[in-house]
N, C-alpha and C positions, 0 to 999 in steps of 0.2 A: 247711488252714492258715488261710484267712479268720475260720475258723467259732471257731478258736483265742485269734485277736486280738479277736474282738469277745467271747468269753467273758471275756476279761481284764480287758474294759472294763467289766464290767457293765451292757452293754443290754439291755435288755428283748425275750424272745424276739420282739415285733410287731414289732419294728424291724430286726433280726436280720436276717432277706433281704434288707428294700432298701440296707441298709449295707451286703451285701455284695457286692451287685449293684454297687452306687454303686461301691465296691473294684476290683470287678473292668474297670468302663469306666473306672477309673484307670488301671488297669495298662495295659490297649490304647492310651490315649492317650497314655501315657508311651513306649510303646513305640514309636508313629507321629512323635510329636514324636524320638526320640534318631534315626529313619529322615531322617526332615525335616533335622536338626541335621546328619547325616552326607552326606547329597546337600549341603548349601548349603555345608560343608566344604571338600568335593567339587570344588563348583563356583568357591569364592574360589579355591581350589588354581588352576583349569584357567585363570581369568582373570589368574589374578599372572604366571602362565608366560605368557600370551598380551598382558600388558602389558610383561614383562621382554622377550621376542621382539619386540613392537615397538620396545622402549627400543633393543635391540641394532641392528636394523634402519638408524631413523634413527642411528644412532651410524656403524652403519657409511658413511653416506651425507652423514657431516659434519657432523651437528645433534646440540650437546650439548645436556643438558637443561635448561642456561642460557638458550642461545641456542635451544631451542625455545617456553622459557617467554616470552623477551621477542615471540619471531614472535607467538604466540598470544594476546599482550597487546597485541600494536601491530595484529591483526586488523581492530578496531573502527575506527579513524582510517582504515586503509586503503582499509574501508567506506564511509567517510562521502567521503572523497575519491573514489572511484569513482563512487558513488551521484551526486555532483556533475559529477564527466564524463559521467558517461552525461545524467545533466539537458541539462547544454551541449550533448551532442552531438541529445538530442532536440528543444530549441528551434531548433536552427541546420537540423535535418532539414525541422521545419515550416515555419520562414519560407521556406526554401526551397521545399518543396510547394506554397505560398499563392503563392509570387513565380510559379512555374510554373505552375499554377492560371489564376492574374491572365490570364498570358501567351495560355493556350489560350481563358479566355472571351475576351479580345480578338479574336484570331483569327477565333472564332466569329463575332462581331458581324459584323465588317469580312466577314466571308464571305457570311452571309446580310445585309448590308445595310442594318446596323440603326444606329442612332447611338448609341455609346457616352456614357459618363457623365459623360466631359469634355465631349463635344458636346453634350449636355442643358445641364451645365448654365453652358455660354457662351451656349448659345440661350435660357439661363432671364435671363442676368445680362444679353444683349442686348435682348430683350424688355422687361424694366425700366427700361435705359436709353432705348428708347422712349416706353415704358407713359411716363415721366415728362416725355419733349420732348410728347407729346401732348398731358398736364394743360397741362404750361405754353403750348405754342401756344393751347392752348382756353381758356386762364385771358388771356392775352393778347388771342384774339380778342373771349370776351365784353367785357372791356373795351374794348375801340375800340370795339364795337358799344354798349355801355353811355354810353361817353364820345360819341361821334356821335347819338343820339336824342335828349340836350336839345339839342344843336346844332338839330335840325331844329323841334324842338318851341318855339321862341321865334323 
């Protein structure tokens, strides 16, 4: 029958084979693609029935397809508000770990002995307020000593 169509056309018998060749892995792919065509069919068919059993499903359970569209629209906001409690609820988890934290190195110090950081640095902020009675008595006493030496000296 190939050998029919290409006579018709007047090819040249060189050409003759692979036009018919060419023909005939038409045919097979025509025939894979209508396989193809009829599975994906097939399969929109099994999903519209597996979409209409859901549609019935939720219906029976109270949710039009109104009121499922608006739930599936309002998704996002309810996200974003969650996502934000859960923030809150994990700031407020930490300060609390750090406050309890705090608690336990205290403990610790005061157990082994140690001076904590407030007692640093009162001992830092005492020491200064020495460190500076000291200039000034030293700064006081070179002077009497300063002022009493021409006394002696004339």
């Amino acid at each position: 029958m190939a050998a029919k169509k290409t006579d018709k056309l007047n090819v040249p018998r060189l050409l003759r084979a692979p036009l018919e060749a060419a023909h005939q892995r038409l045919r097979v792919f025509e025939r894979e693609l209508e396989k193809l065509f009829a599975e994906l069919r097939k399969k929109g068919e099994q999903r519209r029935k597996e979409l209409a059993s859901f549609a019935e499903r939720l219906a029976n359970h109270g949710f039009g397809m109104n009121e499922l569209r608006d739930r599936l629209s309002s998704l996002p906001d309810h996200g974003v508000e969650y996502a934000a409690e859960l923030r809150n609820w994990a700031e407020n988890l930490r300060s609390e770990l750090v406050r309890q934290f705090e608690a336990l190195q205290t403990k610790a110090v005061v157990f082994l002995g140690m001076a904590t950081r407030r007692e640093v640095e009162q001992l830092a902020k005492n020491l200064a307020r020495l460190s500076r009675r000291v200039e000034k008595a030293g700064k006081g006493a070179d002077a009497a000593r300063n002022a009493a030496r021409p006394a002696m000296g004339t």
